[in-house]
N, C-alpha and C positions, 0 to 999 in steps of 0.2 A: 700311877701305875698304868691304870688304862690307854689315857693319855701316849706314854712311852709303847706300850703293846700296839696301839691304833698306828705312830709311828714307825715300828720295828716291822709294821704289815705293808703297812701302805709303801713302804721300800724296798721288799721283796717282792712286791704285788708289782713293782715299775720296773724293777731289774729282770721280773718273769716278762714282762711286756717289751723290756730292749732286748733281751735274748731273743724272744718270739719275732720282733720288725727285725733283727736282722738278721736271722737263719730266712727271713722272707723276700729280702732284699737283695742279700746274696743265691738265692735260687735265683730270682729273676735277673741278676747280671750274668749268671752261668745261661740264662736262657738264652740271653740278648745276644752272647757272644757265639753261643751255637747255632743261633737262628743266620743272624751274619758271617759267619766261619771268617772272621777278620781276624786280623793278627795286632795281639796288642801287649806291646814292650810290657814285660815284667815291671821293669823299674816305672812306670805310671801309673803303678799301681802303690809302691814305698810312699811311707806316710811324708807328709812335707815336712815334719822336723828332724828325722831322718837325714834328708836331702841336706838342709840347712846344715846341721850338726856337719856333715862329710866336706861341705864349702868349706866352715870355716875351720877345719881342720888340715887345709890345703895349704900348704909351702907358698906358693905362687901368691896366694892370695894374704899370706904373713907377711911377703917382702913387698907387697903392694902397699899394706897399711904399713909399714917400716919408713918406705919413703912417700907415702902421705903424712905422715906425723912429719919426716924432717924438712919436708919442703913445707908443710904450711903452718906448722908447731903447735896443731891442734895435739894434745894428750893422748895416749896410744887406747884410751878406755872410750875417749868421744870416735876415734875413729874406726875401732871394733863396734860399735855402738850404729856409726852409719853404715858401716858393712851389714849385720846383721838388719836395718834399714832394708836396704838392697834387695836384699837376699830375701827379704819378706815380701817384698814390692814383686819380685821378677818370679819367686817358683807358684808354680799353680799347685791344684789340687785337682786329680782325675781321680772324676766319678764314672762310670761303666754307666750305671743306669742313664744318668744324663745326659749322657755323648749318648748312649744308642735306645735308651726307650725316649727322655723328652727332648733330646736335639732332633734325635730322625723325625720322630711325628711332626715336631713343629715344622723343622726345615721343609719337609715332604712338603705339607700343609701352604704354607707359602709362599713356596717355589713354585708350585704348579699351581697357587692361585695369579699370583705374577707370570708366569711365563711358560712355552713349552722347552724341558728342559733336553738338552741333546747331549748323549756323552758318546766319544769316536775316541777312537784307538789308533794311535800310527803304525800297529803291526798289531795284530789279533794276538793275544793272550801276550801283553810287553813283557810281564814278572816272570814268565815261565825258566828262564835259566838264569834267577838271581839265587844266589845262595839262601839257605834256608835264616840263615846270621846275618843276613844283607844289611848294612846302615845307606838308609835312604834318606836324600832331603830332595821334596820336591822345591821347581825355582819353575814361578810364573808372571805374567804379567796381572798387574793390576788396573782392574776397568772399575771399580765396583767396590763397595765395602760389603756388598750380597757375596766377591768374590769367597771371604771366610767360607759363609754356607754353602755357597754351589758347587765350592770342589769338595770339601769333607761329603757332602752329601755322595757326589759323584765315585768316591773313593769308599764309601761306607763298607761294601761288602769284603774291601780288601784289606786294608787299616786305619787305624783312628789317626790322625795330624795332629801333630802340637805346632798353633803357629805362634809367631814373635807377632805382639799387639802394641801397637802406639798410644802413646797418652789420649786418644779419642776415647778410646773403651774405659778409662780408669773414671766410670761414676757409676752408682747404683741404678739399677742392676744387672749391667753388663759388665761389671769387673768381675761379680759372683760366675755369673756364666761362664763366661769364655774361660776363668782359671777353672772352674769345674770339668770344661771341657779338654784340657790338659793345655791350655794357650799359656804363653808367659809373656811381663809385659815388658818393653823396652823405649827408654827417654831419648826421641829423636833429638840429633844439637845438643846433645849433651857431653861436654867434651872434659870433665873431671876423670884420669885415670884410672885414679882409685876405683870408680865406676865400670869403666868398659874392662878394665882387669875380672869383678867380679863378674860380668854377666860373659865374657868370654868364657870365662874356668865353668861357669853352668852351662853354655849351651853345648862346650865340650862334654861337660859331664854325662847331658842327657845323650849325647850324640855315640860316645863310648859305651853306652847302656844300650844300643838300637833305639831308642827313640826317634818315631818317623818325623821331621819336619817339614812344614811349608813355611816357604820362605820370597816375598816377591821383590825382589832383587831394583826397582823399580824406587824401591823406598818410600812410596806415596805413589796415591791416584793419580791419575792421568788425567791434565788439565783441558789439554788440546783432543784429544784421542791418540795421538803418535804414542809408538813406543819409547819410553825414554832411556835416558841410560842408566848402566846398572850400576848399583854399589855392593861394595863389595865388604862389607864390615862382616855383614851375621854369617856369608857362604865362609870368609878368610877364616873364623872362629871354628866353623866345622869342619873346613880343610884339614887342619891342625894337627886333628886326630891321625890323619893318614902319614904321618910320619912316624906312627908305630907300624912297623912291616906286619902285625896280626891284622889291624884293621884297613890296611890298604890296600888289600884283594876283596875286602865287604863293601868298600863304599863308595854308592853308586849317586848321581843326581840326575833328573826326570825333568824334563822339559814338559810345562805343561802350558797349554794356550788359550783364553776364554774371550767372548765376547759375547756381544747382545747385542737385540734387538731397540733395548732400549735401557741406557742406565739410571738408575732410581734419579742419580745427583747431577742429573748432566749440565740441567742450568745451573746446579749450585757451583758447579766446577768448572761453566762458563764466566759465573759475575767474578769467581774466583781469578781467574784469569785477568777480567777486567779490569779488575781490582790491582791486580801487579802493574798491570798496561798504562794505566791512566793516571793509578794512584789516589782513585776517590772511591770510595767504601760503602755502598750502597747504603740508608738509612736502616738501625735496627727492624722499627715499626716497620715498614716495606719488606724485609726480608720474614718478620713474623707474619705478617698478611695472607704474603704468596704462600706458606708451610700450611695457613690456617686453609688458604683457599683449595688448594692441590687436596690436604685429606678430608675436608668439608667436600668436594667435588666427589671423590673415589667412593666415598663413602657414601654418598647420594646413588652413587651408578650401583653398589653394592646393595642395597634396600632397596631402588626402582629395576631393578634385575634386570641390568643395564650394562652388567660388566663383561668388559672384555680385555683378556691378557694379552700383555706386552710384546706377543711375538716370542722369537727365541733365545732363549737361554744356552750357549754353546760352550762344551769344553772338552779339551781335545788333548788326551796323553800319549805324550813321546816315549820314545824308546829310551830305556836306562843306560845313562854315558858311565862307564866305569871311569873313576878319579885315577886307576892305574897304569891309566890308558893316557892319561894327559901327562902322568909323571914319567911313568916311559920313556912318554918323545922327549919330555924336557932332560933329562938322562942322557939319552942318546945322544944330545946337541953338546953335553957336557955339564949343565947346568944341573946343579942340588936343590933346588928351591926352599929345602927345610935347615940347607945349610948358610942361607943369606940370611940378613939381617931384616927383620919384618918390613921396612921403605922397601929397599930393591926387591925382597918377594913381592909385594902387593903390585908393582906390575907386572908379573906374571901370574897374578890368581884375577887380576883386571882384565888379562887378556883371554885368560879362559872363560871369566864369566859372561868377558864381549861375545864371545863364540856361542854360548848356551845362550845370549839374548837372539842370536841370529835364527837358531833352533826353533826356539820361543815362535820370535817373530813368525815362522816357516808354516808354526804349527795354529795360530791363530785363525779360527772360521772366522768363512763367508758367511755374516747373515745376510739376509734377504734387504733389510732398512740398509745394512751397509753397502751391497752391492749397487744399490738404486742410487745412495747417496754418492757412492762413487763416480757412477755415472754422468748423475747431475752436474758433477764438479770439474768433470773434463768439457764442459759446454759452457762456454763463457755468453750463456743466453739468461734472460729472465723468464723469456716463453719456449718451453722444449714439447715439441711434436709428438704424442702418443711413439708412435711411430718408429721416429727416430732415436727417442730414450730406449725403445726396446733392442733397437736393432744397437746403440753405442751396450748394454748391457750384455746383449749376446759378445759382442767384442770384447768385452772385459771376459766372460766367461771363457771364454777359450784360451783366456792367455793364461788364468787361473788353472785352469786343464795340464796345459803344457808344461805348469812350475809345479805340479801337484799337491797347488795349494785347495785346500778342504772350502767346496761349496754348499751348504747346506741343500738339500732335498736336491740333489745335482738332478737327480735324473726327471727331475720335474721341468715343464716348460717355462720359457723366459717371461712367458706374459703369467703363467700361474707365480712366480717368485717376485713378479713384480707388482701382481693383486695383493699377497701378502705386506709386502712394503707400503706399497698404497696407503692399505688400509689405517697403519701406522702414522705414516704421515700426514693424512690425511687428519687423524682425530687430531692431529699434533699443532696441525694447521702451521704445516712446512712449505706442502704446495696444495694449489688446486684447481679444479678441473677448469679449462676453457678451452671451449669449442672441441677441437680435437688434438690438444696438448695441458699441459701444466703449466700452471703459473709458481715463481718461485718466490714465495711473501718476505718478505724482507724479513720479518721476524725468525724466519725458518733458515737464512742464509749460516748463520752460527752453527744450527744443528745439523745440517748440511756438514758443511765444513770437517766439524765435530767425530759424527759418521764417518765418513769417506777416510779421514786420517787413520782410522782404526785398521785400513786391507791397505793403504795407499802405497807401502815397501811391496804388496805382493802384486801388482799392480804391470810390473816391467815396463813396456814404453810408455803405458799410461800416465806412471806416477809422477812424474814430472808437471802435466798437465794437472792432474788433480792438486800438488802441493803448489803450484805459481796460481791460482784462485781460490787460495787457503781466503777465506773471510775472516778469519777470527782478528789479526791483529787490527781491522779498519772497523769491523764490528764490533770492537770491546770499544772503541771509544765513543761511539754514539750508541752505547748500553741497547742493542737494537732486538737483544733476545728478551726483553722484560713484556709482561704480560702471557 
């Protein structure tokens, strides 16, 4: 009896202490959300089986596994069975506290121990005439796997972002995170129907709910530093929706543009390169070395208080393009786009999204390492003249002026944006100092390169010049960035 009583306590004694952690919990999300007056989609907050439940209650996604069963004659039970798979794998779980008490701290935390962070607007206050109902999906470039945090961060005060995650993230415990954070995942090359059926019918789901996306159109890192071209699968999925005439006056997409001073993965994403070029795979041990050296290294500068950040962190939001504005003109020409058959639409949602990468591109900073490196790259020298780097830098600067493409600390002097650069390259040991010019070490020619391709479209009569001394395709074969 005791026994049973000591049980029957101790289980209202834990139920008093779950009610108690979460009437605590939910105060501090009501705080989080007040403290940052952000805007966050109802539906990100419905539980994820909920979510699941409503998937596979969907027509679309019945006749998907209808003709999964007769094309591959798996049983209609194994192929609900991978659906439900799916459907587990791709919806997240948003936590409030997580996204805004331990994402903000940390992100905060790290971001400005890494780098100084700059956020510009292509028009002061962009959101002020979007509907209060707005479905927005941001579409940016990708420099960065830091890019996740450095725009949610950047965006913190406005709204929370669900982004679309690639199998990189799917290990503990960054799968925990990012779905906590409202992210969901998606299998790049993955070309099973039944598949891209379910996570189309979700990412419309959430997108019909206002759930805000980021989304970078890029589809992977940038190897080289160029911009690449855009795909068009995840933006096609949430087009879709605008073919209901209620949501096709809500939905908007936002050009947004980042860069740095210095990217965490840059040589990982130069051997990477190398590696397609040559076709030989650098050694495990050797790539485990450089990981041990680099944070055995930061980690020494950290404790001998030694450290110094990366320069800057840059990100720069465009003005919201209404999708009604694109359907419009296609209208006016004669064309239905929701009336073609998904092949013939997708070149014309290809040619819109070509247009929002030009945007992109428009909107990408100048930093300081890239403008220097630009510079360097239109000088088919190995010794460039104090002097004269300054004076090709101010050349660049002006043409940037005139395309009003965003220079960071503009209004600062050409020799103070190039002390910054310096300094960079310098610990980078890209160039250095002789006599009264720079030397440019072979080893630096890649990063170089790398850099400069990052502004080189905004560049105008430059660019040409800076892309015909691209280094990278003669440098990935004699592996010349290692060390």
């Amino acid at each position: 009896m005791r026994i049973a009583l000591f049980a029957v306590a101790a289980a209202l004694a834990a139920l008093a202490f779950w009610g108690l952690a979460r009437a605590y919990f939910d105060r501090s999300a009501r705080r989080a959300l007040h403290r940052f007056g952000a805007r966050v989609a109802r539906h990100k907050l419905t539980d994820k089986r909920e979510i699941i439940a409503a998937l596979v209650a969907d027509p679309e996604i019945a006749r998907a596994v209808h003709t999964h069963v007769a094309a591959t004659g798996v049983s209609e039970a194994a192929a609900w069975k991978r659906v439900r798979t799916y459907l587990d794998e791709i919806v997240p779980f948003f936590s409030i506290l997580a996204y805004y008490k331990v994402g903000y701290v940390v992100s905060r935390a790290l971001l400005n121990l890494f780098y100084k962070v700059t956020v510009d607007y292509e028009r002061e206050d962009p959101f002020r005439e979007l509907p209060k109902d707005a479905v927005v999906v941001y579409l940016m470039n990708h420099r960065s796997n830091a890019d996740y945090v450095l725009v949610a961060y950047a965006l913190m005060g406005d709204v929370s972002l669900s982004y679309a995650v690639g199998e990189w993230a799917r290990a503990f415990p960054l799968e925990y995170i990012f779905k906590s954070f409202g992210s969901y995942f998606i299998r790049r090359k993955y070309r099973e129907p039944l598949y891209h059926t379910v996570l189309a019918r979700y990412v419309q789901h959430i997108t019909r709910n206002g759930v805000t996306q980021g989304i970078f159109p890029e589809g992977g890192l940038s190897r080289d530093g160029t911009l690449g071209p855009a795909k068009i699968g995840l933006l096609d999925y949430a087009l879709d929706v605008a073919r209901d005439p209620a949501f096709r006056q809500r939905m908007f997409v936002v050009p947004v543009g980042i860069n740095y001073d210095r990217v965490l993965e840059d040589r990982s994403l130069l051997s990477e390169l190398a590696r397609k070029t040559t076709g030989v795979r650098p050694p495990r041990l050797r790539q485990f070395v450089d990981v041990v050296r680099y944070v055995g290294f930061n980690l020494g500068r950290l404790v001998g208080r030694r450290w110094k950040r990366y320069g800057r962190a840059a990100v720069t939001i465009g003005v919201p393009i209404p999708v009604s504005g694109w359907l419009d003109q296609l209208e006016g020409q004669g064309i239905h786009p929701f009336d073609l058959d998904r092949t013939e639409r997708l070149g014309y949602v290809q040619a819109f999204c070509d247009s929002l990468m030009v945007r992109i591109g428009a909107l990408v900073p100048v930093t300081p390492v890239s403008l220097a490196c630009a510079a360097l790259q239109t000088m088919d020298a190995d010794f460039v003249p104090h002097d004269r780097l300054l004076q090709r830098m101010e050349e660049l600067r002006e043409v940037l002026r005139e395309l009003n493409a965003r220079v960071l600390k503009s209004e600062d002097s050409t020799e103070e944006v190039f002390d910054r650069a310096y300094r960079m390259l310098r610990m980078r040991r890209v160039i250095a100092r002789s006599g009264s010019g720079y030397v440019i070490l072979s080893r630096g020619l890649p990063l170089i390169s790398y850099y400069a391709n990052s502004v080189a479209h905004l560049l105008g009569p430059f660019a040409e010049s800076v892309r015909s001394r691209d280094a990278l395709p003669a440098m990935a074969a004699t592996g010349g960035w290692r060390g």
